[in-house]
N, C-alpha and C positions, 0 to 999 in steps of 0.2 A: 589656526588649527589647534584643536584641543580636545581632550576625555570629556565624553560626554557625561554630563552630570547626571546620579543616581537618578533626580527626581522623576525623569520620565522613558530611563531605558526601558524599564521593565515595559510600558507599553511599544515601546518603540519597537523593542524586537517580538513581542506577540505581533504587531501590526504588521511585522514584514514575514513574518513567516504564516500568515495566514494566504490559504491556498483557493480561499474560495472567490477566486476572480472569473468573470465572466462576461462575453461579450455576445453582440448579436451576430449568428452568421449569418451572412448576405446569400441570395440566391442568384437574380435577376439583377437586385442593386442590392452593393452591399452595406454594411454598418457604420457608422459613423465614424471619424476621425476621434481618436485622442488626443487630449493638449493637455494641459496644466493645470486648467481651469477647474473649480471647486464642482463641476459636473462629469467633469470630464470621465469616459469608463474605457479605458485601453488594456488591453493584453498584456500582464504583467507578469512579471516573475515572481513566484511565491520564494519563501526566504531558505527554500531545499533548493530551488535550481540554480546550477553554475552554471558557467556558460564556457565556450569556450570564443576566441578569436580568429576570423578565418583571415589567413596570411594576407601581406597587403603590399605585393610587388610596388619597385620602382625605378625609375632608370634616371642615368645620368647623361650631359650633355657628350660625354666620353667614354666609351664604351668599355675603357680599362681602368676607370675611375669607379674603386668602392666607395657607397655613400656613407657608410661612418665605419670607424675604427676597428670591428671588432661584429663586419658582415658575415651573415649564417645564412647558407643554402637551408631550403626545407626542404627534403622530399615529397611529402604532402602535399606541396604548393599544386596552385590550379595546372602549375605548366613542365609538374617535375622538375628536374633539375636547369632545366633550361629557362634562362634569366633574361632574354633579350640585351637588349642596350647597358643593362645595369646585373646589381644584383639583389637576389630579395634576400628582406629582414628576418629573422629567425622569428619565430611566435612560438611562444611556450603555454600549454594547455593545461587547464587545472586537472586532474587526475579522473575527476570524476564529472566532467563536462558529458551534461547531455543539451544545451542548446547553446543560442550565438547571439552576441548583443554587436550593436556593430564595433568595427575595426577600431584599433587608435590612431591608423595612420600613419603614413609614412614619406620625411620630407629629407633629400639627402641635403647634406653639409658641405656643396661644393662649387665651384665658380662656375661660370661660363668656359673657363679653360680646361677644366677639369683637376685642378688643387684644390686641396682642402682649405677654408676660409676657418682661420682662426677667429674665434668670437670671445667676447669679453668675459670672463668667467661669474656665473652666475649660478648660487648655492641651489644642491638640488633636492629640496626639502621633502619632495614629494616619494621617498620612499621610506619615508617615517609612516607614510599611511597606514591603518592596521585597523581592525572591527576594532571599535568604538570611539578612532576620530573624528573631530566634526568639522568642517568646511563651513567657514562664513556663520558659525553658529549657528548653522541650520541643518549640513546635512552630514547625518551620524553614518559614519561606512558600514557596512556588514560583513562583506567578503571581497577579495576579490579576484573577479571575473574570468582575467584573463590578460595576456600581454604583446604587444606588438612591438614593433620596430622604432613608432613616435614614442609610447609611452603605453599607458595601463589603463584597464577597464573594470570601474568597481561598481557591486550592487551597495545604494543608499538609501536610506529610510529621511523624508521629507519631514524634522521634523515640525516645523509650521503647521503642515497638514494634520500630522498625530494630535498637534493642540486644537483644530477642529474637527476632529472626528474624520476626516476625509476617510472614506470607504477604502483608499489605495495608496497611501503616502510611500512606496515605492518610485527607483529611478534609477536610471544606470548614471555613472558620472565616466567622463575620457577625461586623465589625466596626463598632460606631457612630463615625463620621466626619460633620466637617463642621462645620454649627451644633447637630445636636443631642450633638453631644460634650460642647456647653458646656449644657447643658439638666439638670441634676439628674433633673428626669421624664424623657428619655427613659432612662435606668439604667435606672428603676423598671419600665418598659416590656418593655424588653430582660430583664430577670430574668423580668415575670411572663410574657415566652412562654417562657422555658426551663423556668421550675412546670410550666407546663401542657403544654407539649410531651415532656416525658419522662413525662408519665402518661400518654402515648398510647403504648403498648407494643403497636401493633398491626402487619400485614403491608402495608397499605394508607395507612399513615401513615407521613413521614418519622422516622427517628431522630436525636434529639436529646440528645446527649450528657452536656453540662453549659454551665458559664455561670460565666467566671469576669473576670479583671481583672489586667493588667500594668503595674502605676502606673497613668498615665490612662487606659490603653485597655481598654475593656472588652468581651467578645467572645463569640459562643459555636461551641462545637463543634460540627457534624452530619457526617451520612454524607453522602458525596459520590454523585449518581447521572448515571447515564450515557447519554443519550437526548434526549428532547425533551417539549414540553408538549403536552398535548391541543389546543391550538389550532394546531401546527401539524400534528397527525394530521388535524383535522376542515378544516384549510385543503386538506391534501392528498390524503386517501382518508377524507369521511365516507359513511357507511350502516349498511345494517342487518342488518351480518354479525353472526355467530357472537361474534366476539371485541367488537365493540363493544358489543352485551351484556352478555357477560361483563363488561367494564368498566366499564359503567352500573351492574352489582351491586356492583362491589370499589368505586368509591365510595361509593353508601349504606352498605356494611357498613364502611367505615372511618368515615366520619359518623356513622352510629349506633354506633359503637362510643364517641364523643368523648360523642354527643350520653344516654348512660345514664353517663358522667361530670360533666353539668352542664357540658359544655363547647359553646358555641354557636364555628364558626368564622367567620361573618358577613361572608365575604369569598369564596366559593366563584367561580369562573372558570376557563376552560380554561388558561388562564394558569397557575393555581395548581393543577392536576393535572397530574402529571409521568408519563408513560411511558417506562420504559429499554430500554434496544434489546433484552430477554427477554421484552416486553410486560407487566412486571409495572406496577400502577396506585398512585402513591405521592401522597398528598396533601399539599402545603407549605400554612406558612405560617399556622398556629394560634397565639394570641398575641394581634396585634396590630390584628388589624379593628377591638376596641372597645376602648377604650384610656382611660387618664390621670382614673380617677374614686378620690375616696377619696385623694387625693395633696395633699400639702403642707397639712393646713388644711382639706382640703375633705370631711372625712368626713360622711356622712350622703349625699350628693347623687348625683343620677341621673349614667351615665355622659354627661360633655359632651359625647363628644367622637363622632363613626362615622365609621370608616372603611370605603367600598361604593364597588363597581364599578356604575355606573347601570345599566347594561345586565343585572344579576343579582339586583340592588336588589328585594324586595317590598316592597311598597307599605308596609307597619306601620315599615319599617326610613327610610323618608323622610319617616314621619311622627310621626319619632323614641321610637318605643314601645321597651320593654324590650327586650332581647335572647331571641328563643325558637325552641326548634331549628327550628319551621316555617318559619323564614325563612330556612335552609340549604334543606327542603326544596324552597321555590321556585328557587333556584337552580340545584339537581339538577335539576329538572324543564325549566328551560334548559338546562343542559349533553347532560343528554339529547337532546333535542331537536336542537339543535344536532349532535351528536356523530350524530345517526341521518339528519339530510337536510342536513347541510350552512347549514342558517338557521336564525335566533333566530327564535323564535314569533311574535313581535312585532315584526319589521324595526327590532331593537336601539330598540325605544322603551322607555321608563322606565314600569315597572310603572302609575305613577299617570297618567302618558299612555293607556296602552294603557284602562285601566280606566274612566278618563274618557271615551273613542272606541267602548268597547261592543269592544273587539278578544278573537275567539277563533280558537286556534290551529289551521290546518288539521289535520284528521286524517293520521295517520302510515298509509297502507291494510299499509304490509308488515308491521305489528307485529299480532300477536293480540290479541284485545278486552280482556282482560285486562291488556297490557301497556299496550295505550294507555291504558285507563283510568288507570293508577298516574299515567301519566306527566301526564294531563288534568286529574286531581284535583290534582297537585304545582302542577301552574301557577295553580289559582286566586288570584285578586287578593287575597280576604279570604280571612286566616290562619283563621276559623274553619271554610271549608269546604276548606283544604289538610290531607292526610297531617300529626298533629302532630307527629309526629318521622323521619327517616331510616326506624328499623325498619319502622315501618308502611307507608312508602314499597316497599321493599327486600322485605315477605312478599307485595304486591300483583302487583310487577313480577314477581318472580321465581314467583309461583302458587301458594306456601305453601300456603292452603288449599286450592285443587285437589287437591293432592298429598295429605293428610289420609286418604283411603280407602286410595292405593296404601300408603303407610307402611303402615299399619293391619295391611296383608295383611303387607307383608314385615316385620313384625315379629314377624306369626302364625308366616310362615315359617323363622322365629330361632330362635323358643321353640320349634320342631318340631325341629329340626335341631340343637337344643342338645346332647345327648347324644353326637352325631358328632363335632359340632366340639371336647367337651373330647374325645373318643377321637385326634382326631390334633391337637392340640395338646401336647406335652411337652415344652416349653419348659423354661428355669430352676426353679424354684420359689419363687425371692426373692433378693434382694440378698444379695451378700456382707457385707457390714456391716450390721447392723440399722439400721432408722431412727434408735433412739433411743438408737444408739450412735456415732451424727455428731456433729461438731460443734456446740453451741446456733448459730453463725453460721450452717452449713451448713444445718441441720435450717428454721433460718428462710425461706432462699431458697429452700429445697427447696418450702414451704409455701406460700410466696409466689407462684411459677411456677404450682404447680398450681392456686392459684384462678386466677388468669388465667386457666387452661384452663379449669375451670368457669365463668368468665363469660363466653368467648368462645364455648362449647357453650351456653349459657343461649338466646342469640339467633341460633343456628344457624350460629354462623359453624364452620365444620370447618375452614378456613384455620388462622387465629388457633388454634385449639383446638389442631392436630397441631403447630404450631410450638411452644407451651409445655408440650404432655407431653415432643415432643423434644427440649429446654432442659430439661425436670426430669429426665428420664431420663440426660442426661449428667451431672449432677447428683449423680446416686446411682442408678447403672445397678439394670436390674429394681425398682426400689422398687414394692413389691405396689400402693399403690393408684393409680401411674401407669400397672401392666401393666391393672390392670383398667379405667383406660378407656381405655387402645387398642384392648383388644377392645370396648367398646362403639361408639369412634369406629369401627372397621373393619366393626362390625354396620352402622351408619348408612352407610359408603360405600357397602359391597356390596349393600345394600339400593338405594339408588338408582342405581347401575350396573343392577341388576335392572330396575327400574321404567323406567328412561331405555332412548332408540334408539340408544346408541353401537354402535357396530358392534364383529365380533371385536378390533380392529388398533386402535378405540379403547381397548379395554376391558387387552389387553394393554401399551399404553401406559402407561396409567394405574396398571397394577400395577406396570411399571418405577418408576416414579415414586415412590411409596411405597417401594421397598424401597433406595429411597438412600438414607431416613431411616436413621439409627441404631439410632434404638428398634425399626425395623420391618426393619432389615436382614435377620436371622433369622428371621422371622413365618410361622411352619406354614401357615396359611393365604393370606399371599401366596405362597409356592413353589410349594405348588399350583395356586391359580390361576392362574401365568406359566406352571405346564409345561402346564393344560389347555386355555390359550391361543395353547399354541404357544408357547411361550417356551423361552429356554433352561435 
C-alpha cells in the first residue's frame, strides 16, 4: 500500500467523479450483466455518491455468546432490537449516504462451545486506508463508503483502467478491518464469498470481481452500484404495481439461478436487495450467511456457525438444520410480502413464534390466485410444504404453467411462418474467422459464455440468456451457433409479446431495446418489426 503518485491523480480523480454513467434499461429482457472486462457498462457510482452499509446480523452457536468484543445493537437493523441466536454488528453510516454498496460481512470469533477462540495476532494495517491509498499498485481509494461488523467499504478508481481510457475505471473494494483482521478464519471466509460470488454470473446478482491481499490487508473487488435497497423502496412507495412484480421475479430468477449452483444465500432481506436508480434488481451479499465450518482442525463437522436476520429466519434455519434453498424461499416469500403492502406477514415475529401462535398471513386481494398462492406456499413454516427451491417459486408466481397452451400455439405459429422468416432473413452467413480457427484461449471463453446462455435458457430466464449470447457474440461476432440461438431466443420473445396485452408503444419499445444489443443490432426481423410499429 502506498500514496498514489502525482503523475496520474489528477486523471484518476476527474475519472471517478465523472457522472455521466449509463446503462440500458430492460423492459421485457433486461440489460446486460457488468464484469471487469474492457466492455464492460455497469451501474456505477460517480465520485459524489456515498453509500451507506445495510447492517449484517449474525448469530452464534450460543445464544449468550457475543461474536466479538465490543457488540453494538442497531436500532435500524432489519429486525430492531431483536437479535435472535446472536447479536448484530454495529454499522456506522457515512453522514451523507444516499445509496448502498454491499455489506462487509460478518463472521463471529467463536467455537462451537461458545468461547471466544483466541487467534494469532495479526497487524491491522488496513485502517491506514485514507483517499489516495493504493492497493496492489492499482487501485487508488477515494472515499470511504461505509462500515460493518467484518470490516470496511471503500469507493476505488481502477487505476489500470485510467491507463486505458476505460469509459468507467470505478469499483467498490470490501476490506477486512478490525478484530477480525487478526482472525486467520475470517481470510478463509472472505475468500470462500469471493469462490462463490464469481460463479454467480448473473443479471440480478452482484458482480464480483476477484479477492486478493496487500501484505496484511486483504480485500475484494465488486462493481459499484448506484441507488438504494429495497427496504427503503418498500419504506417509501410499497404495492402491487407492475414494476414490483417484476422485481419479485428478478429476485427468485437470481436465487434460482445460485440456488441450481448448490449455493444457499441464507441471509435474504430488503436490506440485501439493491435497486439502482434504472430499476434494475441486484442481489448482495452471497458468501457469508453460513460461514467457518471445515476450518482449522474442524473437518468432518456441521456448519457452527448461522448467520440470519430473525425477521427472515425459517424456522429449520433456527433450529439449526442443514442449509436448503427452501429456506431462501421463505425469505422471498417475506420480501414479497413485504415489497406488495408494505408489512411483514407476521408483524416481524420470528418464524418459530409466529408458527407456535397458529399466525397466517392475510390475503394479498390485488394479486391473482395464482400469485398469491406462490407467495402462500413460500411462507409456510415447515420446509416440507414450502416451494423447494426459488425455480419452483418463480414458475408458480410468474404462471409458467398457465402459459403452456399459449406457448403451444405460438410455437405452431413459428413452425408455420418458418419459411418467411428464413425468406427475409439474409443476414451474414457466419464468422469471419472459423471457430476452430481461434485461439484454444478464445475458443474456450467462446464455449464457456455460451453454456451459460444454455443454462440460463434451461430455467427460462431470457435475461441472463440474451446477456451471454451478447458476450459470446462479441467474442467471435456471427459465430453460427450463437446466431442460431438468437433466432430461437427472438422465437420465444416474439411469441410472448404475441400471447401478452402490451399495447403498440409497449411492444415498439421493446423492440428498441433489443436492437441496442450488438448481436441484435442488424436483426431482419427486429427492423421490421420497429418499422411495423411505427418505428423509425
Amino acid at each position: 500500500m502506498k500514496d498514489d503518485d502525482k503523475t496520474i491523480s489528477d486523471d484518476i480523480t476527474r475519472m471517478a467523479n465523472d457522472d455521466e454513467k449509463t446503462a440500458v434499461d430492460p423492459d421485457v429482457v433486461g440489460s446486460g450483466r457488468p464484469d471487469d472486462g474492457d466492455d464492460a457498462q455497469p451501474t456505477v457510482l460517480g465520485g459524489d455518491d456515498i453509500t451507506r452499509l445495510a447492517p449484517e446480523p449474525f448469530s452464534t452457536a450460543d445464544e449468550n455468546t457475543v461474536a466479538a468484543d465490543e457488540a453494538t445493537e442497531v436500532g435500524g437493523a432489519e429486525d430492531g432490537t431483536e437479535v435472535g441466536l446472536g447479536s448484530i454488528e454495529g454499522t456506522e453510516v457515512a453522514d451523507d449516504a444516499t445509496a448502498v454498496v454491499p455489506g462487509a460481512g460478518s463472521v463471529p470469533l467463536t467455537t462451537g462451545s461458545g468461547g471466544t477462540r483466541t487467534q494469532p495476532p495479526v497487524p491491522d494495517t488496513s485502517a491506514e486506508l485514507a483517499p489516495g491509498s493504493v492497493l496492489k499498485e492499482r487501485f487508488r481509494i477515494e472515499k470511504q463508503l461505509g462500515e460493518g461488523g467484518m470490516g470496511a467499504v471503500y469507493l476505488a478508481t481502477d487505476r489500470r483502467k485510467v491507463e486505458t481510457r476505460h469509459h468507467d475505471p470505478t469499483l467498490a473494494i470490501k476490506v477486512i478491518r478490525g478484530q477480525f483482521a487478526r482472525d486467520s478464519r475470517a481470510f478463509i471466509a472472505l475468500q470462500r464469498e469471493a469462490d462463490k460470488s464469481q460463479r454467480l454470473a448473473h443479471p440480478n446478482i452482484i458482480t464480483v470481481y476477484d479477492f486478493d491481499r496487500d501484505g496484511d490487508t486483504f480485500f475484494m473487488t465488486m462493481e459499484a452500484l448506484k441507488g438504494g435497497t429495497l427496504s427503503d423502496v418498500i419504506t417509501s412507495s410499497a404495492g402491487a404495481s407492475e414494476q414490483t412484480l417484476e422485481w419479485i421475479s428478478d429476485l427468485a430468477k437470481g436465487v434460482a439461478y445460485a440456488h441450481q449452483r448448490d449455493i444457499v444465500h441464507s441471509d435474504l432481506k430488503p436490506d440485501n436487495v439493491f435497486i439502482t436508480d434504472d430499476k434494475r434488481l441486484k442481489i448482495l451479499d452471497f458468501g457469508i450467511a453460513r460461514a467457518l465450518s471445515n476450518v482449522e482442525g474442524r473437518a468432518g463437522s456441521r456448519d457452527e456457525v448461522v448467520g440470519l436476520t430473525p425477521a427472515y429466519a425459517s424456522c429449520e434455519m433456527f433450529e439449526r438444520a442443514d442449509p436448503h434453498p427452501a429456506d431462501d424461499v421463505y425469505a422471498i416469500g417475506v420480501i414479497a410480502y413485504q415489497a406488495l403492502t408494505g408489512e411483514h406477514p407476521f408483524g416481524r415475529k420470528k418464524s418459530i413464534v409466529a408458527r407456535e401462535e397458529g399466525m397466517k398471513p392475510a390475503r394479498i386481494k390485488s394479486l391473482s390466485g395464482y400469485q398469491w398462492q406462490a407467495i402462500a406456499k413460500a411462507l409456510a413454516f415447515n420446509r416440507e410444504d414450502r416451494w423447494q427451491d426459488a425455480d419452483e417459486f418463480l414458475r408458480k408466481f410468474t404462471g409458467q404453467g398457465r402459459r403452456v397452451r399459449q406457448l403451444a400455439m405460438a410455437l405452431l405459429v413459428a413452425v408455420l411462418s418458418f419459411s418467411a422468416y428464413l425468406a427475409l432473413y439474409e443476414g451474414p452467413v457466419g464468422p469471419e474467422t472459423p471457430f476452430e480457427e481461434l485461439p484454444l484461449a478464445l475458443q474456450q471463453e467462446v464455449s464457456g459464455v455460451i453454456a451459460e446462455a444454455h443454462q440460463a435458457k434451461k430455467f427460462g430466464d431470457l435475461n441472463g440468456s440474451l446477456f451471454y449470447l451478447d458476450r459470446a457474440y462479441g467474442l467471435h461476432p456471427r459465430n453460427l451457433e450463437v446466431m442460431d440461438l438468437l433466432d430461437d431466443f427472438l422465437d420465444q420473445v416474439f411469441a410472448a409479446m404475441d400471447s401478452s396485452r402490451m399495447s403498440r408503444a409497449q411492444r415498439l419499445a421493446q423492440v428498441e431495446e433489443l436492437l441496442k444489443y450488438e448481436s441484435l443490432s442488424q436483426n431482419r426481423r427486429l427492423i421490421k418489426a420497429r418499422k411495423e410499429l411505427g418505428g423509425g
